[in-house]
N, C-alpha and C positions, 0 to 999 in steps of 0.2 A: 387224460383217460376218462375223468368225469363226463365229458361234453362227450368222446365217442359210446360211452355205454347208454348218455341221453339221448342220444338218435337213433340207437342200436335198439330200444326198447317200442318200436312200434309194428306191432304183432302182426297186420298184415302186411308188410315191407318186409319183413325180416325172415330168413330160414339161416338154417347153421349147422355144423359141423367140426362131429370133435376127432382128433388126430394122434397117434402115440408119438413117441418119438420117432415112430420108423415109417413114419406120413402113413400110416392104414387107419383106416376109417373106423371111431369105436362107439358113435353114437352119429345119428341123423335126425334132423325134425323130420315133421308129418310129409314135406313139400317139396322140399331142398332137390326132390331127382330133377324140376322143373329146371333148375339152373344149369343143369349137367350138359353134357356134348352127348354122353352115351349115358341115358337116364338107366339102367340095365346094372352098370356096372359102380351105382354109388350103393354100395351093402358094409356091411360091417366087415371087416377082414380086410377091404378091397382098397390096393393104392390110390391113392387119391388122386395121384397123376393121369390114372387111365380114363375118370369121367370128366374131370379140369385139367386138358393138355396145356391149360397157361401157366400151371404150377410147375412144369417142365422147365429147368433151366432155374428155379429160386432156390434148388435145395439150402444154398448155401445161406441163403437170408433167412428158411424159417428154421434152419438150425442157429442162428442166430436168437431168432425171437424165442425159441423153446428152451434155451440157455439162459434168458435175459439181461442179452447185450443190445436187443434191438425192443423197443416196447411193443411197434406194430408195423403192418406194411397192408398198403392199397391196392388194388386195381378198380381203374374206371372205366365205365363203358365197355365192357366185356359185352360183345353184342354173341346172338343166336339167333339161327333162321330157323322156327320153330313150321311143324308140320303144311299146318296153311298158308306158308308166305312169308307169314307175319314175320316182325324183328321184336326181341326180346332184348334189353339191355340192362344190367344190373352193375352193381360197384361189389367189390371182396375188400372183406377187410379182415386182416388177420392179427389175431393176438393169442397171448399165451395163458394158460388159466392154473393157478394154483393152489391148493387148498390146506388146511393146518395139519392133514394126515398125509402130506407131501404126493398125493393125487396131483399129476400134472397133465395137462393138455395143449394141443393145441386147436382152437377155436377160428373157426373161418365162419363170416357173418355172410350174408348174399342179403343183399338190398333192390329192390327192382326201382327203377330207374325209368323206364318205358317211357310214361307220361313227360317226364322233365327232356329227356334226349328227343323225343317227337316232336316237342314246341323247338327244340334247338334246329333239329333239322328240316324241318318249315322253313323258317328263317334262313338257315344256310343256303335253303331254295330258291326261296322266293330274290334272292340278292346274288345269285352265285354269277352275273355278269359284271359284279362291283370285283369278285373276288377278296371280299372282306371273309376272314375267319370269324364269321358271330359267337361262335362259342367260347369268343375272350370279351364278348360285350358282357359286364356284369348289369348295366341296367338299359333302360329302354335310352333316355337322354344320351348317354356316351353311343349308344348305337346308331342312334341316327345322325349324330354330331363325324360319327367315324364315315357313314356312307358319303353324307357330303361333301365331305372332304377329299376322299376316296376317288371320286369323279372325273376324269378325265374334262371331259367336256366343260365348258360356263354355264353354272346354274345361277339362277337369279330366281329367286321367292319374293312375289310383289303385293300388295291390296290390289281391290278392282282399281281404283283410281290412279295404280302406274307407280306405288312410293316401293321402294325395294326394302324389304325386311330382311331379307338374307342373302347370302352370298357363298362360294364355294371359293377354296385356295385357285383353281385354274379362271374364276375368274379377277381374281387379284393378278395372278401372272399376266394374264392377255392383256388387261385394262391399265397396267400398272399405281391401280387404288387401292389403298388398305380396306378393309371392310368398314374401320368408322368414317372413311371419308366416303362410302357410297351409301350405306345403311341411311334410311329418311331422303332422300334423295329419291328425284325422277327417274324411272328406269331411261326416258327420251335421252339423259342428258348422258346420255354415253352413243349415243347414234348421231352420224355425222349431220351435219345443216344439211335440212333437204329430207332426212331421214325419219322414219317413226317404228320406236321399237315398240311402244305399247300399241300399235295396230296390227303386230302379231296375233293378239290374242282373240283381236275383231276379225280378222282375215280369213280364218280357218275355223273351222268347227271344233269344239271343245276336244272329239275324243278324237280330230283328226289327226297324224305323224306328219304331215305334208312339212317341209322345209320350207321357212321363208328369206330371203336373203336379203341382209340389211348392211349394209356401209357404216362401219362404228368409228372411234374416232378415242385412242390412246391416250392417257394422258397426257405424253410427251404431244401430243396432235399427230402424230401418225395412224393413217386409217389403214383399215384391212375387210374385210368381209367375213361376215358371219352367217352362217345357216340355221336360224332359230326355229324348233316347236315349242309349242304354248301348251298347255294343259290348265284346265281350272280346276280347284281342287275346296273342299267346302272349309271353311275358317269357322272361328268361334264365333258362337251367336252370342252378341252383346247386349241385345235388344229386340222385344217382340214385332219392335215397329221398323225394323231394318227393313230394307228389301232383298231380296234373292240377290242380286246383282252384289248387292254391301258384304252378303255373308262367302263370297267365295276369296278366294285368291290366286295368282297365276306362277306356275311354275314356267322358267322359259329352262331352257336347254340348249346350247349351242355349239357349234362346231368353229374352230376357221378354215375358211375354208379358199383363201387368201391365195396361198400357191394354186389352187385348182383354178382360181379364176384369172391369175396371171398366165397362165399354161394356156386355157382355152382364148385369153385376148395374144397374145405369144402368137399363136396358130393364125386366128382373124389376121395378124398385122401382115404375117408372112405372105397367106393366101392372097389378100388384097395389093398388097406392093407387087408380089409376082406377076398380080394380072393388071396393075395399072403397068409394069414395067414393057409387057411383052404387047402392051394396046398404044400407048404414047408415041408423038409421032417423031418428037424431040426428047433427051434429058433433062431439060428443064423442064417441060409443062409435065414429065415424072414424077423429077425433085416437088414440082411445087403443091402436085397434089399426092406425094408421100408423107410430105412433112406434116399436112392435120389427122392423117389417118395415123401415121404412129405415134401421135401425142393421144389421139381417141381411142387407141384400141390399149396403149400402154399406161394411160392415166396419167400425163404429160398438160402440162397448160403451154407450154411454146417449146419448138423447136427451131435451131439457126443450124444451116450448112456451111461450115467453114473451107473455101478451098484455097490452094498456089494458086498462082498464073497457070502453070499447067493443066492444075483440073479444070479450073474455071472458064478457059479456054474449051473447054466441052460443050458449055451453055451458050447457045447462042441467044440472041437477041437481050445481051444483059445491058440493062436499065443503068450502071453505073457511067457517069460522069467524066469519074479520074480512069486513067486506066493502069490495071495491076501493071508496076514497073519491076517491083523486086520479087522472082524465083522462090525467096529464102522468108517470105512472108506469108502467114493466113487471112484472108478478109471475108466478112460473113457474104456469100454467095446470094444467100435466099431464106427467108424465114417463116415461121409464121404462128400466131399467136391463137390462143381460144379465142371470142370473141367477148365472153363474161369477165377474161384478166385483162386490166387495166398495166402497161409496163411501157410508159411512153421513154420515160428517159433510160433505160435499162436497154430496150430494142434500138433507139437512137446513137448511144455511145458505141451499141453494136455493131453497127452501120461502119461506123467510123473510125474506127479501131482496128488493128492491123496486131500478129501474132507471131513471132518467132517461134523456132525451134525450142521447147520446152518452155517457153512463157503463158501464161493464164493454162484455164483447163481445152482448149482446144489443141496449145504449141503444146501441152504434156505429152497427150494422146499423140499428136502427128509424129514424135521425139521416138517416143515409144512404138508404136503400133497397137500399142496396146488397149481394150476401154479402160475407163475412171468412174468413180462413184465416188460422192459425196453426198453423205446424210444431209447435210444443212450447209449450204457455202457460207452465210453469214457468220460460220464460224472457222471457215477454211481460209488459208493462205493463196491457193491455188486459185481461186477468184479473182479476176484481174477488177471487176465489177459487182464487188463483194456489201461495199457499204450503197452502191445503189438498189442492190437486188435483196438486202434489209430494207431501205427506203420504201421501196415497192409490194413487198412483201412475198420476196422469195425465197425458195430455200434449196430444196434437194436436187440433185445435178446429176447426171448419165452424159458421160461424151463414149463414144465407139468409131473407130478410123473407117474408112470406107476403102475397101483394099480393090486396086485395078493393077492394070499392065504398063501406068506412065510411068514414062521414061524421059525424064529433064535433063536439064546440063546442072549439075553439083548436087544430083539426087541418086542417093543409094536405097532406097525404098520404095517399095509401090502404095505408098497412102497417099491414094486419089482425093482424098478432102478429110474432114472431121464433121461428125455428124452431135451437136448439143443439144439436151432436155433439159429441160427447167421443171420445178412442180412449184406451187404456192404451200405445199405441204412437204413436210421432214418426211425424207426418205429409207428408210432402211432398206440395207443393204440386199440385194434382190441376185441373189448368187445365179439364179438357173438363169436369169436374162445377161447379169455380166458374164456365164459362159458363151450362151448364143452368140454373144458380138466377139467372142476373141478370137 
């Protein structure tokens, strides 16, 4: 009670009002109608409830506090739309007063509040697309500690020179790095070979939004794309002799934006196969210039057309040697590699190597109908060419059937061939493409 009658005692904060036991009003400061709903009806005689309708509903607690079962009771932030607009915001605080000539009251304090709820409400503003409640941040530190976090997006806080100081939780999820293994570290070394994430901030203009899109690279080594803005932002001055450049820092910002750019190559791949399919004057000079446009358009380093005799019988002028004997067997048709991936022995066993019903990842799909995805073959089963395509340094696998109207002798299916992808990089699992192909 000490500590409330020490905050209670600051004369312009404070108005008050005393109360019989039948809540009628028996004394008022000079002020106290300021706090009122209906300044009119705060007089002596007058229920108390009529000019503070929030006292409506407590009967039963300040007959508590008037009995001294209860010591006190609060309200905070009691706002009022006072005549010009303005907002008025004060705390009540209620206690019960008694004296040695058994004179009892009860005492309702009003504190004005104004100044302190206007800095809260700034800040509820200024942040209200983070959707943080600021008015549970007790200091400046936990506040901004809360928005970062709070972030959707990948934030990265860097020096001019590209060293990352800070970090947000989304970008630990995306990246799959704790903050002390990227904190002191190059912002570069999370943007794939080829890539520059600190040329964001040279790219664009300090106060420009513009998106920049940069190919980043997971810990696991699975890449994705991202939409970075930069902003520079002024750092502590350490030194008179710094220059402008030393004393900023850069805020990056990120999205991914990985499905959109799968979506938009998705579209390229379809558009372009449709219009090589319906200009080709044979299937295979098709197939052959299908096979680098949907390794380019789907972020593929080689693809192989696995067919029967019966597909395979579709292409004429094929370059092979032996000729397909067995119905019941896959052999890679037509292939063809990036020109940057090196995979001599890998394409060579491919060549050579023949497929049954449900054997390696082509006889799955053909067994099935169905595609296949494999994050990393060098750790799948399903890989008939598992420990050469670690050799070479393969990894993530897409096979999808290629469905027509043949019709064999000992074939219940129409899966006209098997279409494989290869990547040099671990793939995660890419749902909306493994729908496309089912």
């Amino acid at each position: 009670m000490k500590s409330l009658l020490k905050k209670l005692l600051v004369p312009h904060h404070l108005e008050y009002l005393a109360l019989d036991k039948d809540f009628l009003i028996q004394e008022t400061s000079l002020q106290v109608q300021r706090f009122a709903d209906f300044p009119e009806e705060v007089t002596a005689g007058s229920d108390v409830r009529l000019p503070f309708p929030e006292l409506v509903g407590t009967e039963e607690i300040l007959i508590e506090i008037f009995e001294g079962r209860l010591p006190n009771f609060e309200f905070k932030a009691i706002t009022r739309i006072l005549e010009n607009g303005s907002r008025l915001y004060f705390d009540m605080y209620i206690v019960e007063f008694r004296n040695d000539d058994n004179y009892q009251r009860l005492i309702i304090f009003f504190e004005d509040v104004t100044d302190r709820m206007g800095l809260e409400q700034t800040l509820v503003q200024a942040t209200n697309e983070m959707n943080i409640l600021l008015s549970t941040l007790a200091a400046t530190n936990n506040y901004v500690e809360k928005i970062i976090t709070s972030i959707a997006e990948v934030l990265l806080v860097t020096t001019a020179s590209g060293k990352i100081k800070k970090i947000n939780q989304a970008t630990q999820d995306l990246f799959g790095y704790s903050e002390s293994e990227l904190v002191g570290q190059q912002i570069n070394a999370l943007a794939a070979e080829g890539e520059s994430l600190q040329a964001v901030s040279q790219q664009q203009p300090q106060s420009s939004q513009t998106n920049v899109e940069v190919v980043c690279t997971a810990k696991t080594g699975e890449k994705f794309t991202v939409a970075f803005s930069c902003t520079a932002i002024p750092s502590e001055i350490q030194g008179i002799s710094q220059t402008m450049a030393a004393l900023q820092d850069f805020v990056y910002i990120g999205r991914d934006v990985t499905d959109r750019e799968r979506a938009r190559k998705r579209k390229l791949a379809q558009y372009v196969t449709t219009r090589i399919l319906s200009t080709s004057e044979t299937i295979k000079k098709a197939l052959t210039a299908i096979l680098p446009v949907i390794c380019d358009s789907l972020g593929w380093d080689t693809a192989e057309l696995w067919m029967p005799e019966a597909g395979e019988k579709l292409l004429s002028g094929s370059k092979r040697i032996t000729a397909v004997s067995d119905p019941n067997l896959l052999r890679c048709a037509a292939s063809w590699t990036k020109g940057s991936v090196s995979i001599p022995k890998f394409a060579k066993f491919g060549e050579q190597m023949t497929c049954g019903l449900g054997e390696g990842l082509p006889g799955l799909v053909w067994a099935s109908g169905s595609p296949e995805w494999i994050a990393d073959v060098t750790e799948s089963d399903s890989c008939l060419r598992r420990e050469i395509a670690a050799a070479e340094g393969l990894h993530g696998a897409f096979a999808f059937p290629i469905l027509g109207d043949c019709e064999q002798e000992n074939s219940e299916n129409s899966v006209l061939g098997v279409m494989t992808l290869f990547s040099c990089e671990v793939r995660s699992l890419d749902e909306e493409l493994l729908q496309t192909m089912v």
